[in-house]
Structures are given as structure tokens and as C-alpha cells.
N, C-alpha and C positions, 0 to 999 in steps of 0.2 A: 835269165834275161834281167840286166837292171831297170827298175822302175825309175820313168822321167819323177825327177825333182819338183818339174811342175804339176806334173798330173795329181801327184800325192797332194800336193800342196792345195791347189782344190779342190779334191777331192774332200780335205778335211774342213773348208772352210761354206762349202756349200751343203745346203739341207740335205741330209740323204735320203729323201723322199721324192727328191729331183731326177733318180734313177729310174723312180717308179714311174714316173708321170707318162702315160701314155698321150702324146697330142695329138693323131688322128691316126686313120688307117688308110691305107691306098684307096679304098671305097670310098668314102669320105672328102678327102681327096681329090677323088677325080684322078689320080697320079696313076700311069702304066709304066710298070716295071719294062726300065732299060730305056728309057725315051729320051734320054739325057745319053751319048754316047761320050763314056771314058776315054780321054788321049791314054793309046796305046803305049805300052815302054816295051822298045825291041829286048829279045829273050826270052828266055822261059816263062812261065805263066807260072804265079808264087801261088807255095798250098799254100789254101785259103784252112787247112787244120792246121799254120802254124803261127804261134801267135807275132804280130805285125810287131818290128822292129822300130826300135828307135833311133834318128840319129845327132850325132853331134855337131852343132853348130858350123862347124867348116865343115865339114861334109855337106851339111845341107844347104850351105852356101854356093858350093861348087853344083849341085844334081841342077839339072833342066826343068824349065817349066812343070811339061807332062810327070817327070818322075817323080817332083814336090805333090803335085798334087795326088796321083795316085797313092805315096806314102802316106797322103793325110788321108786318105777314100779307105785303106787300110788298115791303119793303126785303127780307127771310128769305127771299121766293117760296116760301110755304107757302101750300096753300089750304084747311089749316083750322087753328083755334087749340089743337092739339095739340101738347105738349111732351113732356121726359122730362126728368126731373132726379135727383141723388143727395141721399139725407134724411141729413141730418146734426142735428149737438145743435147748440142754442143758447142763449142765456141771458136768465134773467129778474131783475133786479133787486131788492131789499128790498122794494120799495111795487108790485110786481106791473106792472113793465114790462117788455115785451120780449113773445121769442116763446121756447118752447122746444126749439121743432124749426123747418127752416128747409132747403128744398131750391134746392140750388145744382148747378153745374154742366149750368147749363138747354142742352140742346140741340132740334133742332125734331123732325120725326119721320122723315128722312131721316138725321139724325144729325149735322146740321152745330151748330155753334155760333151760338145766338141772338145778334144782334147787335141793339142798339139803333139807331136813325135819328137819332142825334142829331149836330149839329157838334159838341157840348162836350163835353167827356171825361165820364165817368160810371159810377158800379161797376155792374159787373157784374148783369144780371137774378138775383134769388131769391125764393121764393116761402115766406112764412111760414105755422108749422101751430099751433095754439094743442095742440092734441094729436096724439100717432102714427096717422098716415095707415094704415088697413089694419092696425094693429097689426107695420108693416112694421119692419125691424130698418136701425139708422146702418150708411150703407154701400149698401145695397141703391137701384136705381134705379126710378124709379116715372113712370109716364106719365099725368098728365093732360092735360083742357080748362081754359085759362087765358081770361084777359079783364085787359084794365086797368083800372084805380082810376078811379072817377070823380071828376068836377071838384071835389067837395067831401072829398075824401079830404085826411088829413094827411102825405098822401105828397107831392101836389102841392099844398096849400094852406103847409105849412112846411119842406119837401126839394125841391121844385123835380123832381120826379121824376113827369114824366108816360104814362112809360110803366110803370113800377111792374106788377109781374103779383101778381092774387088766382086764386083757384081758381073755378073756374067748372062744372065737368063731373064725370063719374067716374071714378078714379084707377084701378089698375092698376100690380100689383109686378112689375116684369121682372124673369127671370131668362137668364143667359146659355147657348143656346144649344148653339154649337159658336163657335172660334179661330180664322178663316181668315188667314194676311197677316198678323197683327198686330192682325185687326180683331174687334170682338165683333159675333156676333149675335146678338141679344134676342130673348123670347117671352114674352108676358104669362103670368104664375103662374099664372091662372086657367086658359090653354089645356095651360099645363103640365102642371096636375095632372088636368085633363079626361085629356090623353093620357096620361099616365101611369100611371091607373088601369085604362084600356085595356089597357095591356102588362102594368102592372102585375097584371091578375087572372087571368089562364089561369099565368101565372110562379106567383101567390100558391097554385093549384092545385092545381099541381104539388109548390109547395114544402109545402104542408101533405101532400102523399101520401107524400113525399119521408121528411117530419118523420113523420108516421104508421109507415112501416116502417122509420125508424131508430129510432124510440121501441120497435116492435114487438120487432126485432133487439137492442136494449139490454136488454129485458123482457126474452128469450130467455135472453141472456147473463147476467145478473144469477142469472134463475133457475140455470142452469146453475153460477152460480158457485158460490151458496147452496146449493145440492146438494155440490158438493164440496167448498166450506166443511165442509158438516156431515158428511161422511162422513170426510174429513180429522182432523175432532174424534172421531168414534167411532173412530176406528184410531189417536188421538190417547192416548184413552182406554184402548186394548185394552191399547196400547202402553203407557202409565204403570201397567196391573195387571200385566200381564207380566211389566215391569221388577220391579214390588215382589215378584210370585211369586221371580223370580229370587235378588232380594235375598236373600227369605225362605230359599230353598231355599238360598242360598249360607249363611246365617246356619245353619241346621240342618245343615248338612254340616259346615261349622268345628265345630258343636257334637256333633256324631256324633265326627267327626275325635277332637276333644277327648275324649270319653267311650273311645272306640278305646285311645288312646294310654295313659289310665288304666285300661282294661279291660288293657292289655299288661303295663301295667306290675304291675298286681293280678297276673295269672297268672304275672308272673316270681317275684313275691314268694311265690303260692301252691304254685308249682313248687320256689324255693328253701326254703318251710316244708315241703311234701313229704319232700324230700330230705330235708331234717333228720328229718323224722318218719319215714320209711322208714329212717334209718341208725340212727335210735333204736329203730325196730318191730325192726330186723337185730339191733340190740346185745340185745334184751329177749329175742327170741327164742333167740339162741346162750345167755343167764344161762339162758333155760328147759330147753335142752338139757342144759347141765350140772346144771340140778338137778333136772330131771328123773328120771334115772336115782335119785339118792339117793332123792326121792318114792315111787318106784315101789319099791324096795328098803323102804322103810319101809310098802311097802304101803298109801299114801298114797293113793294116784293109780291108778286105771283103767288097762288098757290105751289104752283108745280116749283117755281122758285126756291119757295120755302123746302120742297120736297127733296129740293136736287141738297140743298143747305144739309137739312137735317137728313139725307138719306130715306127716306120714306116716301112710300107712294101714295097719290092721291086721286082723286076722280079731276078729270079735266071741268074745270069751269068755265064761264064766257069771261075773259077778262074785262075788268070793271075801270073806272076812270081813276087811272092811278100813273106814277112816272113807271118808264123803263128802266131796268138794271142796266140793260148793253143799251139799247138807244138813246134814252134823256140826261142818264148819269155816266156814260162812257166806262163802267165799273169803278168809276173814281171815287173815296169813300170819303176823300174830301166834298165833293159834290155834295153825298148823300147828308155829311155833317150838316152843310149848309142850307139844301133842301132842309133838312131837319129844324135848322136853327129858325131858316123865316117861317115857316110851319104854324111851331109854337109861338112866333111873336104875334103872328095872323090871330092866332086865336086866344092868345092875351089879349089884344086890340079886341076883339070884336066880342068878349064877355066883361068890356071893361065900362062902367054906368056910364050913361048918357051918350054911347058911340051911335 
């Protein structure tokens, strides 16, 4: 049997690790063998021990729907028209031609690389979306049911492109798995997020009881903070009147201090007018001494008089006929001069001959 052109041709352009890549298993899946029912081709029923046939462009031009595709279900050894492919961007023209999305990297559901039955070289199988499949994200790989273009399609009416894939079935977003080898294994998103929810809810359980008593312990602590916050602030407070007592009292002591020092200073100066005035009471006293006696001789003066003058005591006597200090002389010492002065002239007169 000759080898397609094209098959070789990617064959050698593609990793050859790509043949290894298991992406899932029926279990996995979800997938039951045969659910997908094959368009029959009347006639015999081809051994499946003999290796699938290729054919050439007009040939495959002229064969029917059903018979294209079962050639391609064939040549693959797939038994049902299940693919997976990666969605990627594509582009659309000014005058609204094209496709904008466009899944390539078709493999079948084993994981091997779709190959075409054709002798004549030809790109690569891809499947155009007029819109996002699933609202799936470029990148992400997606598994449908495929069919080929039928005979009046402008895939094969002006491309010559008879095995062309359209969407046929319901799609499904794979997500990977687990890494074995180098190889990925796949699991449709929907089975993902079924199990996932499963794990995911006694976890979510937990984690809310979890969140509940740290939320409670954060409440706890918070409160406890705010507590010490505010007692902090009142010993904050006690502390700033405290301080200002202190102030205060430091301010009234400097001013005590102050007043002290001119209270000292006042009593030296009262102590030094003392002095004066005790050395002046001393001087007055000792004049009164000496003239006391004259007073008293003149009959001036009291004893008791004399006594308060000189400071000494004396026996009370019956006062004799003599002037008063406070009554006759009014303490006036002009008085007692002039008392004194007619006195002596009295008694100049009357020891003077012949009075």
C-alpha cells in the first residue's frame, strides 16, 4: 500500500511523542463505547485486519457523505467520530469572511493524530466556530462529535477538500489531569467540576468553621485590644494631668523658692533696720540717762518717770509738787526747755542782793 504524502509529511514535522500522549480513557470520560452510531455504507463489512486504504482526490470527491467519513473513522481506527482539538483565534475579513475561532490540532480520542486518507498532500484537519464553543478560553482543549461536509459544501465544491470536519455532536472542555511520562491526561470539565464539588464541600465546611473561629479569635483580639487601647489612653491621660500637676507644683515652688529668698532677703534688711534702730533706741536711751537726772533735779520728772527713762525700778512714792510730763508739758521738750529757762531765771532773781 502507498503511504499518503501527507501523512508522512506530518508525521515528520510533529514531536513523535505525540503518538505517545495518552489524553484520557473511556472511564474518565465518561464516554460508552458505540454511543455515537456510524452512517452505515451498504456492502460488505471491511476486515478490520486489513490495513485502511487510501484514496485519491477524485475519488474522494465523487464517494458520499457516509462513505467519506467512515473512510476517515478507518484509515484513524476509531469507532466513533469523536475528536479533541485546541481552540484558537482566527480571522475575519472587512466584508465578514472567515471564521473567528477555529480548532486545530485535531487528534482522535485515543490521542493519536488525525490523519487524512488522502494520496495528495493537504493541510491539516480544523474545525471552524463562528462563535466561542462553551465560552471556552484559546488554549484550552475541547472534545467533540465531528461529520464531513457534504457534497455541496464549498469546501469540496471550490477547495477540493473532501474530508473537511463540521461539528456534529456535543462539545466538552478538557482539562488536564495529572503528567505521567511526558504525557497529559484529560478529563472533561464537566466531570471535573462534578468531582470537584464533591471534595470540594466537606473542605468548604471545614473551611468556613475554620474561618468562623478565626473570625471569632480576631473578634476576641480586637476586642481585647480596644480595651487596652482605651485604658492605655486613660493612664494616657492620668499621665498628661500628672505631668501638668507636676509642672504646676514645680512652677509654685520656683515661686515659693522666689518669694523665700525675698522673704530672706526682707528680714536681713529688717534685721539690719533693727540694728540701726536698737543702736539708735541704745543712743536715746543713754541722752535720757544723762538727762534724766537734771529732770529729776528740776523736779521735772517722777520717780517712776525717771525709772521708765532709765529702765529701772523703783519704790512707788507719793508724788511731790512738781510739773507733769504728759499733763503740764504735753511731752513737748520745747515746753520743758522753757519750764527750765524761767526756773533758773526765778532763782537768779531771788539770790540776786537786795530782792
Amino acid at each position: 500500500m502507498n503511504q499518503c504524502p501527507l501523512h508522512s509529511f506530518w508525521e515528520h514535522i510533529v514531536d513523535k511523542k505525540s503518538n505517545s500522549e495518552q489524553l484520557f480513557t473511556n472511564e474518565l470520560e465518561g464516554l460508552e463505547p458505540g454511543s455515537v452510531n456510524r452512517p452505515k455504507i451498504s456492502g460488505p463489512v471491511p476486515d478490520k485486519t486489513v490495513v485502511p486504504r487510501t484514496f485519491d482526490l477524485a475519488v474522494a470527491v465523487r464517494m458520499n457523505r457516509a462513505e467519506r467519513l467512515n473512510s476517515l473513522l478507518d484509515f484513524n481506527q476509531m469507532k466513533d467520530p469523536v475528536v479533541t482539538g485546541v481552540l484558537s483565534e482566527g480571522r475575519v475579513n472587512a466584508e465578514g469572511k472567515g471564521f473567528p475561532y477555529w480548532l486545530r490540532d485535531i487528534k482522535t480520542a485515543t490521542g493519536a493524530k488525525l490523519n487524512i486518507p488522502l494520496n495528495e498532500l493537504c493541510p491539516p484537519p480544523a474545525i471552524p466556530f463562528r462563535e466561542c464553543p462553551l465560552n471556552a478560553k484559546i488554549g484550552e482543549r475541547i472534545q467533540l462529535q465531528v461529520d464531513v461536509v457534504d457534497n455541496q459544501h464549498p469546501e469540496i465544491l471550490y477547495k477540493g477538500n473532501p474530508f473537511a470536519l463540521v461539528e456534529s455532536g456535543p462539545l466538552e472542555v478538557l482539562m488536564p489531569l495529572a503528567s505521567l511520562d511526558d504525557s497529559k491526561v484529560l478529563i472533561r470539565k464537566s466531570i471535573w467540576e462534578s468531582e470537584s464539588k464533591k471534595l470540594i464541600g466537606p473542605l468548604q465546611v471545614e473551611f468556613n468553621k475554620f474561618k468562623e473561629k478565626m473570625d471569632s479569635d480576631l473578634q476576641l483580639m480586637l476586642d481585647k485590644n480596644n480595651a487596652v487601647e482605651h485604658e492605655t489612653e486613660l493612664k494616657r491621660i492620668a499621665l498628661t494631668e500628672l505631668t501638668a500637676k507636676v509642672t504646676d507644683s514645680e512652677n509654685r515652688f520656683q515661686a515659693i523658692d522666689a518669694d523665700v529668698t525675698i522673704g530672706r532677703d526682707q528680714i536681713a534688711q529688717i534685721n539690719k533696720q533693727m540694728g540701726e534702730a536698737m543702736a539708735a533706741y541704745q543712743e536715746m536711751c543713754d541722752f535720757a540717762r544723762d538727762r534724766a537726772g537734771v529732770l529729776q533735779a528740776l523736779d521735772l520728772i517722777s520717780d517712776e518717770q525717771l525709772a521708765q527713762l532709765t529702765a529701772t525700778s523703783v519704790e512707788s512714792k507719793p508724788e511731790g509738787d512738781h510739773l507733769s510730763w504728759k499733763s503740764d508739758l504735753d511731752q513737748d521738750y520745747g515746753k520743758v526747755v522753757s519750764s527750765i529757762h524761767s526756773f533758773l531765771l526765778e532763782e537768779e532773781n531771788m539770790n540776786r542782793p537786795g530782792f
